[in-house]
C-alpha angles and dihedrals in degrees: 000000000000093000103041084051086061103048085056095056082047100055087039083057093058097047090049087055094047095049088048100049082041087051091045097044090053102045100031114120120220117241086225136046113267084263119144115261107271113250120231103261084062093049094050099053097041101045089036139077115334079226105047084055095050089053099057102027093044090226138067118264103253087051090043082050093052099050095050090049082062097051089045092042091054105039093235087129120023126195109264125210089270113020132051124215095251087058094048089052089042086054087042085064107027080063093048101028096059103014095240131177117234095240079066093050090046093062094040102050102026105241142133113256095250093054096061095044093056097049088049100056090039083053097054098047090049095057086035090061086051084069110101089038090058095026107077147142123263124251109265079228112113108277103246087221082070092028090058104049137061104216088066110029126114093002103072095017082140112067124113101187150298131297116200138151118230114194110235115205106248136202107207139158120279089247088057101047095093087052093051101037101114121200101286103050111263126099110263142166102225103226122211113209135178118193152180132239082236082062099237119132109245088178134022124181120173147175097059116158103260087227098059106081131253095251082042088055090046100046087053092053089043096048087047119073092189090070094069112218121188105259116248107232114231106277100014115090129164139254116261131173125235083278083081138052122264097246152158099285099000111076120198129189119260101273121236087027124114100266109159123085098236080059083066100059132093128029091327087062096130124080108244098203149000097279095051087047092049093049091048096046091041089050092058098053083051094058089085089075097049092039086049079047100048091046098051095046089050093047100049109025094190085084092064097053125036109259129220091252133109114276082244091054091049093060095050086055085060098050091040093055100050083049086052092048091045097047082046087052088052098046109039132039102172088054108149095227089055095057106044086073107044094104104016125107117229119212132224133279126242103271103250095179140093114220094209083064093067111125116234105252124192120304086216093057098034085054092053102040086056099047086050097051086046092051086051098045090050097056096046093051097053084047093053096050089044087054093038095053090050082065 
């Protein structure tokens, strides 16, 4: 009787045990989020060089972490089976941000085809749909970049910002090459942009013919209302470049006068007269467009060379990459990028534009934008020989 009291404690002992480690299987929380297991190329670049992750992610780690919390916060990505959200945005930039095939990503990161494909194209519509968040108008106050400096307050107090178009190399059907051909011979989208002189994008509107002209892209934003454009408030108007009319709330340069900053060096470095201050003055301030420009392009790539995507895909690219800039600008104020151009000047583009392709604008409007360009240069220029006479 003993024993067979025994076996049964026995027996009660390792029923006990199994119903424990079965309770505990079921309820144990993992120490981690039911995220894959992060594949070594992952591991690598998170837990390696600040550096090394700047150069294949295109942002520093703690901005790469953040936008990534969004994405997870929001539910726009989710954590697949096998890949976790932090690998399909690494994928999204390696791709940008080096213009690699997918051939090249497969390899690297270890995935089908498909799969990297798919999370591509999830991941561009995620940041795509960040646009209007990240997108957005400037205040109407004063920008502290013309507050704080004497060449430019009060004269252009204002200003609101700076409207220029940046060619995009394009892949497009054969049918649609004519169409695409800019000035100077390459396919190209013709990208309408509007800035800050913080350099961050406020508007954004791709996938313009290269062959229609810069004025021809911005009088069709501005006729359509479902374009969105940020509304220009009464009295503040942009900077625009000899590509657009001089008009009530767009200001362009005097045309035939030295303009561009390399003009101003030398032993001609002075303005002579109202019209050539005016235009120097006026092509510093634009600097904030081709600096926004120069950063963007040296930060994605893909924007220099056409990539092997449709045209429609191409676009979003376009969009995608000026949300990315502008959510870098917010988060980071020591980004490398940034600051390479500070102090940098940028210089101009090739002129893709024919000045004979200019739209009429409003009489009206053309009358006052020049009345008030000519109010500004005219108060720079008395301020400049006062100062000048001091000397």
């Amino acid at each position: 009787m003993e024993d067979f009291d025994i076996e049964l404690d026995e027996m009660e002992l390792v029923a006990a045990a199994v119903g424990h480690y079965y309770h505990n299987s079921i309820n144990k929380q993992p120490q981690h989020s039911l995220l894959p297991n992060r594949p070594k190329y992952m591991t690598e670049l998170m837990e390696g060089p600040e550096d090394e992750c700047r150069e294949m992610l295109r942002m520093d780690k703690h901005v790469f972490h953040k936008l990534c919390g969004i994405f997870r916060q929001r539910g726009m990505l989710r954590d697949t089976a096998g890949v976790s959200i932090e690998e399909q945005l690494a994928i999204f930039l390696n791709i940008i941000g080096h213009n690699e095939r997918n051939r090249v990503i497969q390899d690297r990161f270890q995935h089908s085809g498909e799969t990297i494909s798919r999370h591509f194209n999830n991941v561009l519509k995620a940041i795509k749909s960040l646009s209007r968040e990240f997108l957005q108008a400037p205040p109407i106050n004063t920008p502290l970049q013309i507050f704080g400096s004497r060449r430019h307050f009060p004269y252009f107090k204002d200003c609101i910002g700076v409207i220029d178009c940046m060619h995009i190399p394009a892949n497009v059907p054969a049918k649609d090459q004519t169409r695409f051909r800019n000035k100077i011979g390459f396919l190209s989208q013709n990208v309408l942009a509007a800035c800050t002189f913080d350099l961050q994008f406020m508007f954004i509107y791709p996938g313009w013919e290269g062959s229609v002209s810069d004025s021809r892209v911005l009088q069709a934003v501005l006729d359509d209302p479902d374009q969105n454009f940020p509304h220009i408030p009464e009295g503040k108007y942009y900077l625009v470049d000899t590509s657009y009319l001089n008009m009530e709330g767009f200001i362009a340069p005097f045309q035939g006068v030295r303009y561009c900053n390399h003009e101003f060096k030398g032993a001609n470095c002075l303005p002579r007269n109202v019209q050539e201050l005016f235009n120097h003055r006026h092509s510093t301030l634009r600097q904030a467009i081709l600096r926004s420009f120069h950063v963007l392009k040296e930060r994605f790539p893909i924007l220099k060379l056409a990539p092997q995507y449709a045209f429609q895909v191409q676009r979003d690219i376009v969009i995608a990459a000026c949300v990315i800039h502008n959510f870098i600008r917010q988060e980071d104020c020591n980004d490398w990028l940034f600051s390479s151009v500070e102090e940098q000047i940028v210089e101009e583009a090739p002129d893709y534009d024919d000045l004979l392709d200019m739209p009429s604008g409003s009489p009206l409007k053309e009358q006052m934008g020049m009345l008030l360009r000519d109010s500004i240069a005219t108060s720079m220029w008395n301020d400049f020989l006062n100062e000048w006479n001091e000397w």
